[in-house]
N, C-alpha and C positions, 0 to 999 in steps of 0.2 A: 460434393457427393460423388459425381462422376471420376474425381481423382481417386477415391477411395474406389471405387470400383476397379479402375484400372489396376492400381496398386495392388489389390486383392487378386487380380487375374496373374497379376506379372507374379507377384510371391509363390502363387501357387504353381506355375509354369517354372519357375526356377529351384524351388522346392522338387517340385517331380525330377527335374533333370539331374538334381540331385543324386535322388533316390534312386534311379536308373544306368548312373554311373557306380553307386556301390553292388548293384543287382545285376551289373550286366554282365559278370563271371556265372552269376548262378544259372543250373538247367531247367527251374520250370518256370512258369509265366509269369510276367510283373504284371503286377497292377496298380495302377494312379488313381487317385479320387481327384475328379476336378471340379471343383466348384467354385461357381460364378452368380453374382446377383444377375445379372441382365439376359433377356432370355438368349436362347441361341442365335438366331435371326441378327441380333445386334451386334453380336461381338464373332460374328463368321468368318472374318476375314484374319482375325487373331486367333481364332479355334484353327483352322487352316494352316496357319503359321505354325501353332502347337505340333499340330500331324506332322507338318513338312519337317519338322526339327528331331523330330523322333524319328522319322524313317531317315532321313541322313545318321543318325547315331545308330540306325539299323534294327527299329525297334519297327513292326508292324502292326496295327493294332488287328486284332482277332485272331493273329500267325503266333506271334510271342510276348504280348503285351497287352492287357485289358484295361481298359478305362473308362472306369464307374463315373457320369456327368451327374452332375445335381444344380439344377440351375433354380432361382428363387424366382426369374420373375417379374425381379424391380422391386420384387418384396424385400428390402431387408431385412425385418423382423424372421423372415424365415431360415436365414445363415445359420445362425445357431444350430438350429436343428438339423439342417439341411448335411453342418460339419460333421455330425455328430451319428448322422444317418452311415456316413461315408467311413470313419472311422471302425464305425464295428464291423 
C-alpha cells in the first residue's frame, strides 16, 4: 500500500512537471492539482522537494504558479473524489 502511495505522489509530481514545461511560455498563472493519500505531515520532505524543483524551473508558488493540495488522510477511499474535486 505505501508503494502505491509513493508511486501516486511520484506520477503526480512528474505529471505536473510536465504540464509546466508545456505552460511555461504562457503569461498567466499555472496551476497543478496535487494530490496525495497521506496527510501533509508525512510526506513533507517530498512536498519540500516538489517546491524546490519548481522554483529551480522558476516557477514560484503564489508569484506565478498555483497549487491546489488535496490530501485524503490515509483515507484511500477518498482519492476518487479528492481527483475529481481537483479536476474541475
Amino acid at each position: 500500500m505505501r508503494q502505491n502511495v509513493l508511486c501516486l505522489i511520484t506520477s503526480s509530481i512528474a505529471l505536473a512537471l510536465v504540464c509546466l514545461a508545456q505552460a511555461r511560455s504562457a503569461t498567466k498563472i499555472s496551476r497543478i492539482g496535487f494530490l496525495a493519500a497521506l496527510p501533509p505531515a508525512a510526506i513533507s520532505s517530498r512536498l519540500e522537494a516538489f517546491r524546490r524543483g519548481l522554483r529551480e524551473l522558476g516557477h514560484v508558488e503564489g508569484q506565478n504558479i498555483i497549487i491546489e493540495y488535496r490530501y485524503a488522510g490515509g483515507n484511500f477511499d477518498r482519492l476518487p473524489r479528492l481527483a475529481e474535486e481537483l479536476v474541475r
